[in-house]
C-alpha positions in Angstrom: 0.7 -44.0 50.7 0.4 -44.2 54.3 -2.5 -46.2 55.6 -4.7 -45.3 58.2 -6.0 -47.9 60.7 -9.4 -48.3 59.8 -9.9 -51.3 58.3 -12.6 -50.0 55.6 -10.9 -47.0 55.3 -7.9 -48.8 54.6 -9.6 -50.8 51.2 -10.9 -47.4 50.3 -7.1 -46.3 50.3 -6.0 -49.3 48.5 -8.8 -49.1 46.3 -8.0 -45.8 45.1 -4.5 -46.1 45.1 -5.1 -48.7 42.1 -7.2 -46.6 40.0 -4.8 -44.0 40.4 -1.9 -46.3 39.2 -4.2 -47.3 36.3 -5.3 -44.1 35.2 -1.4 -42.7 35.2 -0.8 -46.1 33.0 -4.1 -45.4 30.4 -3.3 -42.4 30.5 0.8 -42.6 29.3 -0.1 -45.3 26.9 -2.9 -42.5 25.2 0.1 -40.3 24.9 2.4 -42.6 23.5 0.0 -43.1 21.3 -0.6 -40.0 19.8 2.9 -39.3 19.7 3.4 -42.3 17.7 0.3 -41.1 15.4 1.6 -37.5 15.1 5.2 -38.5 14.4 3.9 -40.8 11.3 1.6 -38.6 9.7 4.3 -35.6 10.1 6.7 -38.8 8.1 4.1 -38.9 5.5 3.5 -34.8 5.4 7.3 -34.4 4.9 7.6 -37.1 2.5 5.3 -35.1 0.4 6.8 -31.8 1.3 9.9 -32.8 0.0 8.4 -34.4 -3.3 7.0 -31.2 -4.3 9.8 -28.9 -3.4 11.8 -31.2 -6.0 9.2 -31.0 -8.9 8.9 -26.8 -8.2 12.5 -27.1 -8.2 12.9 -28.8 -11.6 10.6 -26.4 -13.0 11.8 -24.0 -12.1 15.0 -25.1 -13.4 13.0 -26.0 -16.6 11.9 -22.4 -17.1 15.3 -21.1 -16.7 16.8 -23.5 -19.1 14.0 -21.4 -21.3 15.0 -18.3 -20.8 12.9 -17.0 -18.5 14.8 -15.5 -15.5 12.8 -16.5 -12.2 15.3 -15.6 -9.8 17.3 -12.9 -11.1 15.3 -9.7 -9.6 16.9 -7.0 -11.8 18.0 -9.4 -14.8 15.3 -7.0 -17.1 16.5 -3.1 -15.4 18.6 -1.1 -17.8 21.4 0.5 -16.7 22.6 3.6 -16.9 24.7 2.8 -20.2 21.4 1.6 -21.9 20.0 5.3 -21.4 19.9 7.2 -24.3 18.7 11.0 -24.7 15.9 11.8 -25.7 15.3 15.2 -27.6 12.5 16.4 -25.8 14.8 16.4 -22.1 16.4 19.5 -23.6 16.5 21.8 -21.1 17.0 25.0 -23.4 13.4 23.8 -25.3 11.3 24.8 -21.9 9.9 27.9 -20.8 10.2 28.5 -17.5 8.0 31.1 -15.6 9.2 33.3 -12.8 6.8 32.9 -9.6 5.2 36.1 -8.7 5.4 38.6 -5.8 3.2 35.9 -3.9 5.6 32.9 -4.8 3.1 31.4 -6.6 3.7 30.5 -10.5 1.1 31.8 -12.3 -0.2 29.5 -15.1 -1.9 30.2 -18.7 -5.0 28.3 -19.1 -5.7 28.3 -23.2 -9.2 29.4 -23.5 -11.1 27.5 -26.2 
């Protein structure tokens, strides 16, 4: 910093200057040391991250070794060969009714 001639101007400068220089210094060590904080809980959060994504992983290796398909989406769909007929899909069994001038089918409601 430049100083200026004045003598009590000049401490004031000096004066300042310092607190500056200490307040920069408090200021990195305050970061550094929440850095340091963060980066060892994090440690400690991954360390027990990791810990349970191994026991979910042996149990879910567990369950498989049981039978139990956990990751196989569409293990349990049939497919098409599994189909079988039923009677009732017949198509010669339905009645079908011819729609009307309108367009509209007209339906029989059973009066009881």
């Amino acid at each position: 910093m430049d100083l200026s001639p004045h003598p009590e101007l000049k401490y004031h400068v000096e004066h300042l200057d310092f607190m500056l220089h200490e307040t920069r210094k408090e200021l990195d060590n305050s970061r550094r040391a929440k850095k340091d904080s963060t980066i060892a809980r994090l440690r400690v959060k991954i360390v027990s991250l990791e810990a349970t994504i191994k026991a979910q992983e042996d149990q879910l290796r567990d369950l498989e070794e049981e039978g139990e398909d956990i990751q196989g989406g569409a293990a349990y769909l049939s497919d098409d060969d599994d189909f079988e007929e039923d009677e009732d899909t017949d198509v010669e069994g339905y009645e079908f009714m011819d729609a009307g001038e309108d367009d509209f089918i007209p339906i029989d409601v059973d009066d009881e």
